[in-house]
Every structure is written in C-alpha cells, then in structure tokens.
N, C-alpha and C positions, 0 to 999 in steps of 0.2 A: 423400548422407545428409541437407543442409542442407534439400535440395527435397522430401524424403520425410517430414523432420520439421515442413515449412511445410506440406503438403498434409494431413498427418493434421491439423494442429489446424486448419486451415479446415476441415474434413469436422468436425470435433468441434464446431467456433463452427457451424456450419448447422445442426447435429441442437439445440444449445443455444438457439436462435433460435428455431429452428421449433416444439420439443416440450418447454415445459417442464417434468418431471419432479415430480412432487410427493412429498412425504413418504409414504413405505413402511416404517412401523416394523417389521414385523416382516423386512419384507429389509433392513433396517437391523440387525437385530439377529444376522440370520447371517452378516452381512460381517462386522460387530464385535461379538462374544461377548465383547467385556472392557468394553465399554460400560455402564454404569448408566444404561438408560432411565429408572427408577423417579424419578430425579433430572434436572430438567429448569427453565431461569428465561424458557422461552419457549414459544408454541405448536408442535409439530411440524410443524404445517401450514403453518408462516412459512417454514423449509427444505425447500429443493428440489436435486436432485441439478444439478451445472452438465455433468452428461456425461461428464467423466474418472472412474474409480474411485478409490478410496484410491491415494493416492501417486500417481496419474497422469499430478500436477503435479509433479516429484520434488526435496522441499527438500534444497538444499548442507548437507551433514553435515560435508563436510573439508571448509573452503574454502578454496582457493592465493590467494596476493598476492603483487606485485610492487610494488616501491617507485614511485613516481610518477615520480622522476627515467627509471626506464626504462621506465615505460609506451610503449603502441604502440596507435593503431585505433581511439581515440577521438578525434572532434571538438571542438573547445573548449565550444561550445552544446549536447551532448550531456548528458542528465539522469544525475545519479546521488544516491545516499543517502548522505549527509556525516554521519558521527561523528565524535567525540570524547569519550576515556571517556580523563580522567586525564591527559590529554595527549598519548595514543598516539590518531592520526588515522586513519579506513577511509574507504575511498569503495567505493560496492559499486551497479555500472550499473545503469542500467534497462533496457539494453540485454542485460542477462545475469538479470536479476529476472523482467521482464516475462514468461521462461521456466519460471519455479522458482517463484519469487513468497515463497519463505522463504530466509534462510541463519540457519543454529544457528552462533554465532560465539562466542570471547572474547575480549575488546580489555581488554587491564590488566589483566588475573586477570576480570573481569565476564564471566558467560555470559548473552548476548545474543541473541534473537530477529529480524533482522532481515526487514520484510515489507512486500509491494508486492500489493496488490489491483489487479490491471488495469480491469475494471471500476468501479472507484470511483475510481481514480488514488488513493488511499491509501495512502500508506509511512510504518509506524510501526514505532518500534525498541523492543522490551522486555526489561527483566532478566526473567531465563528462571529465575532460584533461586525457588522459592516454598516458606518454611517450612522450608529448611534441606535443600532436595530442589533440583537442578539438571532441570530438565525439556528435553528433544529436541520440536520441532514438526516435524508435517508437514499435507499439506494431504488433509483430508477428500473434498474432489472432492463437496462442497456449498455452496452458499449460502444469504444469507438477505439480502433488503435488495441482492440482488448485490454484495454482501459475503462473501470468502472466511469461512470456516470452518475453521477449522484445528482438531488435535488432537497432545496429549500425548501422546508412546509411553509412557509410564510408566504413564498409570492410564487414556490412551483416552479421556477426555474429550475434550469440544469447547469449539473458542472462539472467541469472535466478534473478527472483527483489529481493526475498528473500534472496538469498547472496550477490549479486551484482556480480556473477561471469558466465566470459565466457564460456558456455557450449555447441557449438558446433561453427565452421567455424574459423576461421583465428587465431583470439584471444582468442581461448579456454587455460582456465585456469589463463586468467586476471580477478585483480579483482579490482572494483572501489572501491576508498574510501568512508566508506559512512561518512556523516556531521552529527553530533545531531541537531535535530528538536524533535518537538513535537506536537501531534497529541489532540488538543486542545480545549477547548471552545472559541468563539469566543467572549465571555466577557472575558476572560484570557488572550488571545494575545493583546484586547485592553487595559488592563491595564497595562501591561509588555511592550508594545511597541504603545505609544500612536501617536507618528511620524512615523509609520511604513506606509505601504502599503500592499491592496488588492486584489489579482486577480481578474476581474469580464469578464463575455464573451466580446469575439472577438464580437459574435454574439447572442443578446440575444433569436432569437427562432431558435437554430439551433437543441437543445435539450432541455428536459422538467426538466431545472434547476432548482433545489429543490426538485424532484421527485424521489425516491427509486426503482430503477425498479427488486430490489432485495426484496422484500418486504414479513418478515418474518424470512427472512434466517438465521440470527442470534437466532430466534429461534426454527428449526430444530435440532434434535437430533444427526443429518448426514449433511457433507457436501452435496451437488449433485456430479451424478455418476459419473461425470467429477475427482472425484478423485478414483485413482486403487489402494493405499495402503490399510497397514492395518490399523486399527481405532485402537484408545486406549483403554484400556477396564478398566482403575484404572481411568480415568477422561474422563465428560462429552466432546466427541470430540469439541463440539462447545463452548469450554467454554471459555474465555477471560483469556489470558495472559499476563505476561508483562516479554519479555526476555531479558536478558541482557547477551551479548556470549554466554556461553553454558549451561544456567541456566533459570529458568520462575519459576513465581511466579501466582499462581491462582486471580485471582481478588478478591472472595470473600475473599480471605486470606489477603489482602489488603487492602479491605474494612473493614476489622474486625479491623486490626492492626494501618489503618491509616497510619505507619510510618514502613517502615523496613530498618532495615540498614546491609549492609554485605558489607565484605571487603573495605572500605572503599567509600560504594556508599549507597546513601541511595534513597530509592526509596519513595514517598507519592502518597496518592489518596484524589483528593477531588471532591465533587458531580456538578454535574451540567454540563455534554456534554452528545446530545441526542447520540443515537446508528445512525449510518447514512444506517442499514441496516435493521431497525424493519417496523415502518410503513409508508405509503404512500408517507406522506410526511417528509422527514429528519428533520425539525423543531421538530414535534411532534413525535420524536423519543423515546422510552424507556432513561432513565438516566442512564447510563454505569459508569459515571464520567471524570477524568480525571488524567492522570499519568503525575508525574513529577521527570525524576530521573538524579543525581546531585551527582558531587562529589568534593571535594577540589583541586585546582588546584591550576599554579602556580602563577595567579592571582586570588584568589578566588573561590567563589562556579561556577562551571562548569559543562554546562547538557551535557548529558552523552548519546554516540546512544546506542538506543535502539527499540524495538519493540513492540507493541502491537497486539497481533494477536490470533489466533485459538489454544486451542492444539492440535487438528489433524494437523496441520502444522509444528509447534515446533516439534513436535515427528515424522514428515517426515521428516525431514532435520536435527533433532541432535535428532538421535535414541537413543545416550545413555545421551542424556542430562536429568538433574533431575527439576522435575518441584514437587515445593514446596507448600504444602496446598493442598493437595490429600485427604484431613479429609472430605470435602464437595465436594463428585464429582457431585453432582445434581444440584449444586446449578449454576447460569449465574452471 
C-alpha cells in the first residue's frame, strides 16, 4: 500500500511538472456548483490545477494523538508543527502533513486549521470560527503562487494558505486569524511541552509516512512550473526565509547572527531540524535548523506568527516587502 501510495504521487508530481493546468472556469464550476465565481479578490488565470482533484490531498477531519511520553518512529531532528493554545500543547509531523497538508483540530475548546503547503514549506495554524460559524477546510487540488488553496465545506469558498484569506466564492476577502506555532524539531517541542500530544495516522499504511515524495526540491534553483510569476533575481528563489508581516530575514543571515532583534521581536536559529523536503527520507534530511521568534508580552515572552518559507513566495505575495541579508544570495 505504502509503495502504491509513493508511486501515484510521483506519477501526479510528473504530470504537475510537466503540464501546468491553467484556469478552466467553467470546469470549475461543474466540479463546484456551491461556488460563487461572481466573487473573486484575484485574477482566475493566477490558479492553476496542481493535478490532484478536490480532496485528492485528503485533510485529517478526526485526528488521533498520543501523549509524547509514548510516542514511537520519530527522530529527534524530524520537523513537526508545535502549538500551544492555552496551555494544552500539539505537535502535528511533517512527516504525516507533508501527506494531507491540512488537519481541522481543537486544542482548548479553539477550532483550528492546521497547514503545510509542501511546495512553499509553509505551515500556518488558523482559528477556523469566522463570525460565529466553525468552518471544516479541505484542499482544492489548486494553486496559485505554488501556494495551496484550500476551501470551506460550508459555503465552498477558496483560500489562499499563505494569507489565510478568502479569494474567490461567498467569503471572499475574509480573513482567518492565524495562531503562533512553530515549525519545529521534534526534540524541541519535547522539551518545551513534555505533557503535550502527537498526531499519529488514522491509518498507518494509508501513505508512505516518512517519505518525501518532493525529494530534492528544496534544492532546485526554481520552484516547479506550477509557478507563473516572476522569480527574484537579487536572492536565490529557493532560499529559506523567516517572515514576519511584511518583512523576511534570509536564513543564512540568521544563521550567521544567531540572534536578531527588531522592533521589538527577536527572532533566534538554532541547528538541528531535518529539511522535510531534501531527501527520501525526512529523518535524513539536510539540517535547515530551527526558528523561534518571540516577543514580550503582557504576560511574558510570547511567540509570535510567523512564517518560514521560500523567497519566491514572500516576494509573490509582499512585492514590496524587504527581505533582509541579500549579501549571500547563493547561499540555502
């Protein structure tokens, strides 16, 4: 099942490479009849299909956990998404995301969104209530920007992950709140939240858990052709960022510094979380490290959202945003 579920998505990532899919509104509109094209905060011709249908990528609607203390199968340097809502802790793999790329959760009574764009290395977490309405995501099986797309069961609208806002059907121009989390080692969340909890599959050979089926990408010089912008040309498009609003910070510049502090936020890197998108297997991943950024609050030190992701990304979606440590644009 494991080697049947790795071979369909390399046969899906080829067709995805090779042919990318442009906007078909009107077969757009007979896949999703609950959709409101007439409402829309972007061109149609910016999304493109990424090759899976609706749901093809299939987000955790139950999702099991196990306490940490009994965890099993992860490595210490293995990535995962670190919450904390209220005091109750989740770590939710990348090594089980990377698959699903959504999980619909609630941590403390909060219903949560949590999501990993593999293409962008993007993991944001969002309260999923909007307006006094509990909303379910799932994934479109489109892009924009190689940026999932995700959509509402309740009214079918779309949303882009990278802002968390409604860009086409009902609820265009909502936007979720996103939560700070942190995109982690999984020796890091266990010692930060030693009472917390795991995700682990519903099913364990449903997909080839642990498996990279992106393998390399992180380092290509270029996204895949799934993206139609322009590429950066003062920094390596594929080079690892850490954003915070409308600002990014190079990772090597981070790596260098260790420690950066601006306006009142200080950003740290320390080593030891694999890349979940270099090779085969995510354990044995290239060493990226790990960001942690933080600022005083009015109870204390308090992490702060944020993003880790691509510059060709950042510079799709905040064109005029400055990305800082441009001194080493070769460098990953």
């Amino acid at each position: 099942m494991r080697k049947m579920a790795l071979a369909l998505t390399t046969t899906v990532l080829a067709v995805m490479v090779a042919v990318p899919l442009r906007a078909d509104v009107q077969a757009w509109q007979e896949e999703w009849p609950d959709t409101d094209f007439s409402k829309s905060a972007v061109d149609f011709r910016e999304i493109l299909s990424g090759g899976p249908p609706k749901d093809g990528i299939p987000s955790i609607d139950d999702p099991a956990f196990v306490p940490v203390a009994e965890a099993s199968g992860l490595s210490d340097t293995e990535p995962v998404i670190g919450l904390v809502v209220n005091n109750e802790a989740r770590a939710y793999p990348l090594s089980i995301l990377i698959w699903h790329e959504i999980v619909n959760d609630t941590v403390s009574e909060v219903p949560v969104t949590v999501t990993y764009c593999p293409l962008c290395n993007s993991a944001i977490v969002f309260e999923r209530a909007v307006e006094g309405r509990v909303l379910d995501f799932g994934t479109t099986g489109k892009l924009r920007n190689s940026d999932l797309v995700m959509y509402d069961r309740q009214t079918e609208s779309w949303w882009q992950q990278f802002s968390g806002e409604a860009i086409v059907g009902a609820l265009t121009g909502t936007e979720l709140k996103m939560l700070p989390s942190r995109l982690e080692s999984w020796a890091m969340f266990k010692a930060r939240a030693p009472e917390g909890k795991v995700l682990v599959p519903n099913n364990a050979n449903m997909r080839a858990y642990g498996r990279n089926p992106y393998v390399g990408y992180d380092s290509r010089d270029k996204p895949y052709p799934l993206f139609l912008g322009a590429l950066p040309t003062d920094v390596n498009p594929m080079m690892r960022v850490v954003v915070v609003d409308d600002e990014a910070w190079t990772l090597p510049l981070l790596r260098e510094k260790g420690t950066i502090e601006r306006g009142g936020v200080t950003i740290r890197w320390v080593a030891g979380q694999n890349s979940a998108l270099d090779s085969g297997r995510i354990a044995t991943g290239r060493d990226v490290g790990n960001v942690i950024v933080q600022r005083e609050g009015g109870s204390g030190v308090e992490d702060v959202v944020h993003d880790v992701t691509f510059a060709f990304v950042f510079r799709a979606f905040t064109p005029d945003g400055r990305i800082h440590g441009l001194e080493t644009p070769d460098a990953r």
